[in-house]
C-alpha positions as CSV (number, residue, x, y, z in Angstrom):
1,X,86.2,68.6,81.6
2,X,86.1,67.5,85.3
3,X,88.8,68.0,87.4
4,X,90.2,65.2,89.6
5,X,89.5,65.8,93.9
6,X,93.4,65.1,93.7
7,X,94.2,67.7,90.9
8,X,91.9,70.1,92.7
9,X,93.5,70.0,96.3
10,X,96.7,70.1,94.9
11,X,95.7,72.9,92.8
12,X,94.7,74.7,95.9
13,X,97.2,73.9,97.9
14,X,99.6,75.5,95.5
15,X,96.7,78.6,95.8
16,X,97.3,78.8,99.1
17,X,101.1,78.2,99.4
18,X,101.7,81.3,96.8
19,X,99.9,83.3,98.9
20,X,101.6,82.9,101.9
21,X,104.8,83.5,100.3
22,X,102.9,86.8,98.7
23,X,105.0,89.1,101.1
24,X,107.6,87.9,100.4
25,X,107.6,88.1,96.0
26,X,107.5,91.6,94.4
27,X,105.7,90.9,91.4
28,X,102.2,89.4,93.3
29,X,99.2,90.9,93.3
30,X,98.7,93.8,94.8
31,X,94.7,94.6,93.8
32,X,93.2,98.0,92.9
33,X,94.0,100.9,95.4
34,X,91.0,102.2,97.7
35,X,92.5,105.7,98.2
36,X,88.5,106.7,99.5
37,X,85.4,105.4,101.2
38,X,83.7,105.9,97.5
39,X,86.4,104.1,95.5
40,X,86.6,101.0,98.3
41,X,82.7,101.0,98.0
42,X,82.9,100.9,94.2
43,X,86.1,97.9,94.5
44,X,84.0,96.5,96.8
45,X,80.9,96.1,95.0
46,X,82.7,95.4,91.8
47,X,84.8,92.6,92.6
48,X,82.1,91.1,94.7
49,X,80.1,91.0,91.4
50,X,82.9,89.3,90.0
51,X,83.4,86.8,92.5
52,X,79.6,85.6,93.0
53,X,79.4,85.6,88.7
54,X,82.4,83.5,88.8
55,X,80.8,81.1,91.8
56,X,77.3,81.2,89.8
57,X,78.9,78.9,87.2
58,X,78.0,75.1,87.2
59,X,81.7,74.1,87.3
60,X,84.6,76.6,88.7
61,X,87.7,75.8,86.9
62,X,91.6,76.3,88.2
63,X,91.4,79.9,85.7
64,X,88.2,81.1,88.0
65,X,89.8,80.7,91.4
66,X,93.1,82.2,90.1
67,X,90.9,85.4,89.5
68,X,89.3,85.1,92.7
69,X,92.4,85.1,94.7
70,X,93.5,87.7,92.4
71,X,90.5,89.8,93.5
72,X,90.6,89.4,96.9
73,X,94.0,91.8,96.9
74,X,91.0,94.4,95.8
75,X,88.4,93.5,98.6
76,X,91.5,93.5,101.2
77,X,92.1,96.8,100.2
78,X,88.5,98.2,100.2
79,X,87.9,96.7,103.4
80,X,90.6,98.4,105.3
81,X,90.1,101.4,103.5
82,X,86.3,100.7,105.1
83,X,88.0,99.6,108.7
84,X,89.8,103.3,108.2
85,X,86.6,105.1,107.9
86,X,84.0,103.2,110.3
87,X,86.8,103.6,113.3
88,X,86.6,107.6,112.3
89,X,83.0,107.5,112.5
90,X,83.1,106.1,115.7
91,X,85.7,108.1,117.2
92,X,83.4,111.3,115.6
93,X,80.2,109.6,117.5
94,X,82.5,109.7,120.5
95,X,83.0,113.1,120.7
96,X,79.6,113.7,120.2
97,X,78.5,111.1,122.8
98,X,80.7,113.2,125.3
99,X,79.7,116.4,124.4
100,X,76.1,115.7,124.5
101,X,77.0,114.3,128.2
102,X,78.6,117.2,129.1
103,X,75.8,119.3,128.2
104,X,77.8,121.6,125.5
105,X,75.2,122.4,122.9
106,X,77.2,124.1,120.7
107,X,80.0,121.8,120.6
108,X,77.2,119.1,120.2
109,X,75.9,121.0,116.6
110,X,79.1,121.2,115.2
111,X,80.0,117.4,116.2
112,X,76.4,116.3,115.3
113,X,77.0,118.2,111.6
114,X,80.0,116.4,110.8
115,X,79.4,113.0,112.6
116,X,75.9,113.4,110.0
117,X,78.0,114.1,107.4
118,X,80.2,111.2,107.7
119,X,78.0,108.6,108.5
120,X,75.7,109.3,105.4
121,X,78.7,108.0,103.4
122,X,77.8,104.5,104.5
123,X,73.9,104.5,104.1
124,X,73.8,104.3,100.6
């Protein structure tokens, strides 16, 4: 069954009102926590394999965009969590940047471990 262009923006709109107001009500969504880089990478790649099945459908009905908005309280999540983690690595690079500039070899090994270290998290 079809859905009307009328039913459908109004449908939206309503979407789109609720989740302004999303603040504002204690019972909406609030998605699935990404407490680490490997459970944001995990909500990330889940939901997003949600989101393009539901979008690979011929028709995508009022219920499927529901779950959509309901799954982008997940990707918010894991891609802050992400923000949080890329902004460390490039604080660490920083350091790393200076000390190699300032010629402090050790200081650069030890830096260069852990700036390694962290930045293999997002290669995979």
């Amino acid at each position: 069954m079809k859905i009307s262009k009328i039913a459908f923006a109004a449908s939206l709109s309503m979407l789109v009102a609720q989740s302004a107001i999303a603040d504002d009500r204690p019972d909406h969504f609030e998605g699935r926590a990404s407490d680490t880089l490997d459970e944001a990478l995990a909500n990330l790649t889940e939901a997003n394999q949600e989101v393009a099945s539901i979008l690979a459908k011929e028709e995508v009905s009022m219920t499927d965009m529901a779950r959509i908005h309901e799954l982008t309280y997940t990707l918010e999540n894991a891609l802050e969590r992400i923000d949080e983690e890329y902004d460390e690595l490039e604080e660490q690079l920083e350091a790393l940047h200076l000390a190699s500039e300032g010629g402090e070899s050790e200081r650069v090994r030890e830096l260069g471990k852990t700036y390694l270290d962290k930045s293999e998290r997002f290669q995979n």
